[in-house]
MIFIDREN-556706 format. One record per residue: residue in three letters; x, y, z of N, C-alpha, C in turn. Coordinates in steps of 0.1 Angstrom, whole numbers, plus 5000, padded with zeros to 4 digits. Example, Ala and Ser with C-alpha at 12.3 -4.5 7.8 and 13.67 -1.06 7.14 Angstrom:
2
ALA513249435078512349555078513249675078SER512849785071513749895071512950005079
This chain:
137
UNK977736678841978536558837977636458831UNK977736398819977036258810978136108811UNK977636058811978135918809977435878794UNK978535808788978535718777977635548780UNK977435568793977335368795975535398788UNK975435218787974235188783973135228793UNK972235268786970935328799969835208800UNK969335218812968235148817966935208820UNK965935188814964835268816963635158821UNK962735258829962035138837960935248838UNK959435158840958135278841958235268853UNK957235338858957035398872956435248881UNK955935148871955435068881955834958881UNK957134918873958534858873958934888888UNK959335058888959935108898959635038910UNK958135048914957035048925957434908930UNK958034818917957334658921958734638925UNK960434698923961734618932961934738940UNK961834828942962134928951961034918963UNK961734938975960934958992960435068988UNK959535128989958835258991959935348995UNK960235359006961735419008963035448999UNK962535378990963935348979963135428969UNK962135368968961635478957961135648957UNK960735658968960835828976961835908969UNK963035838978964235908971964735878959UNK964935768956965535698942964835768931UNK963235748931962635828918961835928919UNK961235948931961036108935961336208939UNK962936188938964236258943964036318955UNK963636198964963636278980964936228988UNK964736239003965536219006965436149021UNK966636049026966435969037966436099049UNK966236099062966836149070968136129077UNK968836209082970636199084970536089099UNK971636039099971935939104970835829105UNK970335799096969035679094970135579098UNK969135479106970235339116970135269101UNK970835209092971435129080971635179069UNK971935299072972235399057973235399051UNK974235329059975935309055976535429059UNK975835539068977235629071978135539080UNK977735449085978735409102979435319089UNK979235259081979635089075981135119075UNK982735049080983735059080983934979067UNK983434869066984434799060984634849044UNK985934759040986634769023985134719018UNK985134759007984134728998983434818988UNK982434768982981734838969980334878973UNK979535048967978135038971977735058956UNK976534978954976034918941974835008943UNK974435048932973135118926972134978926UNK970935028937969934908936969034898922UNK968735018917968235008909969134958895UNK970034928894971034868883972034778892UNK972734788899973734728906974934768898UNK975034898892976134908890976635008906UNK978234968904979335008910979535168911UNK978935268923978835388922979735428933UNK980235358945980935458954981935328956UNK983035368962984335248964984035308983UNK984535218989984835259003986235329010UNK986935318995988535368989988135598994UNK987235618987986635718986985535788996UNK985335709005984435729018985235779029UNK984235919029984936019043984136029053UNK984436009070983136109075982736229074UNK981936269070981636459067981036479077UNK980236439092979736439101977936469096UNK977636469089976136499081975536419082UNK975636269086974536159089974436109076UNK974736139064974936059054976535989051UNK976335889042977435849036978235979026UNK979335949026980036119018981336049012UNK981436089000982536038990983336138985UNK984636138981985236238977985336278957UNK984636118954984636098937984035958942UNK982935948931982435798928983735718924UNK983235628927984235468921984435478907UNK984135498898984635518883984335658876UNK984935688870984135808856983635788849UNK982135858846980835828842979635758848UNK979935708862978835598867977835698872UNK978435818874977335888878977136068873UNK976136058875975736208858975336288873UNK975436448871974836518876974136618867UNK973236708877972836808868972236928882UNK971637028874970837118888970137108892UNK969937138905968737138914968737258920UNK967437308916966937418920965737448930UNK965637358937963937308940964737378959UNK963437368967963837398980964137578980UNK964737638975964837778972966037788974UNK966937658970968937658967969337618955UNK970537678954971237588945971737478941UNK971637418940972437248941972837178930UNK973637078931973736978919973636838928UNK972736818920972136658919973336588916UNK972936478922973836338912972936218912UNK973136128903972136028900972935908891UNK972735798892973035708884973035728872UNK974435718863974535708852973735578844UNK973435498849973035418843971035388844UNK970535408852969135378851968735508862UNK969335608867968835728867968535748881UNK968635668888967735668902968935768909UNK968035878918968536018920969335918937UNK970635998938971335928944971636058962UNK971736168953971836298964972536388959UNK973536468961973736578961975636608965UNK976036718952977336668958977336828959UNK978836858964979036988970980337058973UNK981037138971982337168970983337188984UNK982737118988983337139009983937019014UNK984336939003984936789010986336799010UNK986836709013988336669014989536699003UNK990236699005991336628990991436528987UNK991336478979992336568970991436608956UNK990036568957988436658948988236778954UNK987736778967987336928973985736918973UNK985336758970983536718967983636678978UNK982436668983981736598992979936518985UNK979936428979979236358972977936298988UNK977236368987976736379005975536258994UNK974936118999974635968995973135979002UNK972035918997971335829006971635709008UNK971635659018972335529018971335379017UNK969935429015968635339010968535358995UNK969235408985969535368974970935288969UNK971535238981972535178978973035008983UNK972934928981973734828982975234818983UNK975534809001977134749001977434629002UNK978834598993979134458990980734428995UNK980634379007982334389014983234299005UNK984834379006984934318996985834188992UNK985434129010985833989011984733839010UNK983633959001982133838999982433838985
């Protein structure tokens, strides 16, 4: 899947200087948090928006947040069409598909055909690449 939106490109030591180390692991080393990390946003209840740190654009609605019991955040479809690109991942010795910001690229996790309806995705999140914004602020 591609997106049309404008891209953001940034060097490695852009990256280094607004991302936590932790943000950047996963964000541009495409690693990953551990499951149920205490502020990851799986517990977060409230209405609201989770923003790509590395752009702040609008990637998951809380409209679309399921528990999948995995210790990450899990969505059934990002918040718009196009915000977020995937592609393969082959690393680990599985199959997968990545997803990552449509817009400045920062690797987000991993989606997967075992979710809910009314997609059948489970968009399985780090939640240290994301910013939530409730959506009474």
């Amino acid at each position: 899947m591609t997106s049309h939106l404008p891209k953001i490109e940034r060097t490695d030591a852009e990256w280094r200087a607004m991302l936590t180390p932790e943000q950047y692991k996963i964000g541009v080393k495409d690693g990953t948090e551990r499951a149920f990390t205490p502020g990851n946003h799986n517990d977060e209840k409230r209405t609201g928006r989770y923003h790509c740190v590395g752009c702040d654009t609008v990637l998951w609605s809380s409209e679309h947040k399921f528990d999948s019991g995995t210790g990450w955040p899990s969505y059934f479809q990002p918040a718009n069409e196009g915000v977020v690109e995937t592609k393969s991942d082959n690393k680990l010795f599985m199959r997968r598909t990545e997803c990552h910001c449509a817009v400045c690229g920062l690797h987000m996790g991993h989606v997967f055909p075992d979710g809910p309806p009314p997609t059948g995705e489970r968009w399985c999140i780090n939640g240290a690449v994301l910013n939530f914004v409730p959506e009474d602020s």
